[in-house]
C-alpha positions, 0 to 999 in steps of 0.5 A, spaced: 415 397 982 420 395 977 416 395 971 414 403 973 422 404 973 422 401 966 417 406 963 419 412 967 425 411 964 423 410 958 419 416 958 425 420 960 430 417 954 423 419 949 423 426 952 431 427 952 431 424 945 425 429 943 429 435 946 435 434 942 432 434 936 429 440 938 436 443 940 438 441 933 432 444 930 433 451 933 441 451 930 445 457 932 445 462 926 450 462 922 457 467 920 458 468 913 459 472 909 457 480 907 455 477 900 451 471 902 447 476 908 446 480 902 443 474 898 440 471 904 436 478 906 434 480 898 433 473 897 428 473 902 425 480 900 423 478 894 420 472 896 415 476 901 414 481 894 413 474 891 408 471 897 405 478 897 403 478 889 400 470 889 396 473 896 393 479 892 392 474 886 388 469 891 385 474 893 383 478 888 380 471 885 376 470 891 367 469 889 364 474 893 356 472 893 357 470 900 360 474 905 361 469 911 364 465 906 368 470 903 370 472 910 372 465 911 376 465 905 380 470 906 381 467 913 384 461 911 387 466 905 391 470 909 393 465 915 397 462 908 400 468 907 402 469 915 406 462 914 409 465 908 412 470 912 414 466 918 417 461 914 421 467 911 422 470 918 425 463 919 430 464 914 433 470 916 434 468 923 439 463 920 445 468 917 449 474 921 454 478 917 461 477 918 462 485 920 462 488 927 454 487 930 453 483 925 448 479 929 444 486 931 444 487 923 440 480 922 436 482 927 433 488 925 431 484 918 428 479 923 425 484 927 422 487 921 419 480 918 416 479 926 412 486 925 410 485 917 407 478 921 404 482 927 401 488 921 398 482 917 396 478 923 392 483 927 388 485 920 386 479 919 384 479 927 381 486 926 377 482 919 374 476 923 372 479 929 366 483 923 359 481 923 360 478 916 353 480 914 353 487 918 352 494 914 360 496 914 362 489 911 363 492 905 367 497 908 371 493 914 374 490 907 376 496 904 380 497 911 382 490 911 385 491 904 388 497 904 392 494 912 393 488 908 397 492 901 400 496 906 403 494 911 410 496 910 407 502 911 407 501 919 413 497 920 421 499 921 426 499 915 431 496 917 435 497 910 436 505 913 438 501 920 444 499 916 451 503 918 456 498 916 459 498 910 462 492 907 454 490 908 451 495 904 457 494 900 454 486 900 447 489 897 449 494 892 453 488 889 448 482 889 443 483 883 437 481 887 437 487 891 436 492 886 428 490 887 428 490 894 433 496 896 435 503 893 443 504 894 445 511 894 453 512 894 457 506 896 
């Protein structure tokens, strides 16, 4: 009996210990400054514009003699990309502003990585679940193709969501924001 103890108790401190770890992993968001939330968000932009140019690349790249192949391929491709994209996601959900709802502005930014997530995830979905040597392959492609090289088209802009001035102050000044987003006034 008491050697069941000890492990029972065991197992709790190993299930305690690993549950803080994951309360430490998923650490509250952060306040700072409409400068930093400027440079966080424009940052993170362009390192999506970035994942999306190595993606189109890649993807560009692929040999295209065997369908199933190149199904799978793109498969494994684009997987990649929506990790790159969670791992963005991941970064804005660390910031808020230090403004009046500044944590309902950094959720728009993370919602808007969620939806980019989801439109690239479902076209992906949508490319596997084709018959790789049917008739409409070639087409199904083209479908996958233009979702995957649109997919800012289907989602929100939480840029024009932004009713705060010291934040869109923050974006007018960050240099790394004049790629990403287009201030008109301010």
């Amino acid at each position: 009996m008491r050697a069941v103890r000890r492990v029972v108790c065991a197992g709790a401190v190993a299930l305690a210990t690993v549950a803080a770890s994951a309360s430490v992993a998923a650490a509250a968001p952060k306040e700072v400054s409409t400068d930093r939330f400027a440079k966080t968000v424009c940052g993170v932009y362009t390192d999506l514009q970035n994942a999306h140019e190595e993606y189109n690349n890649a993807y560009v790249a692929l040999p295209t003699a065997d369908p199933a192949a190149v199904q799978a391929q793109i498969g494994e491709l684009t997987d990649g990309l929506v990790d790159d994209v969670s791992a963005l996601r991941s970064k804005l959900k660390k910031v808020y502003p230090a403004v009046d709802d500044g944590k309902k502005i950094s959720r728009l930014f993370v919602r808007n990585f969620k939806e980019i997530e989801t439109e690239v995830s479902s076209a992906l979905e949508t490319l596997q679940a084709v018959d790789p040597n049917g008739a409409t392959f070639t087409a199904d492609l083209t479908t996958f193709e233009v979702a995957i090289n649109l997919f800012d088209t289907k989602t929100s802009d939480p840029f024009t969501k932004v009713r705060d001035q010291d934040v869109i102050a923050g974006f007018d000044d960050e240099k790394s924001c004049d790629e990403v987003v287009t201030i008109i006034g301010g």
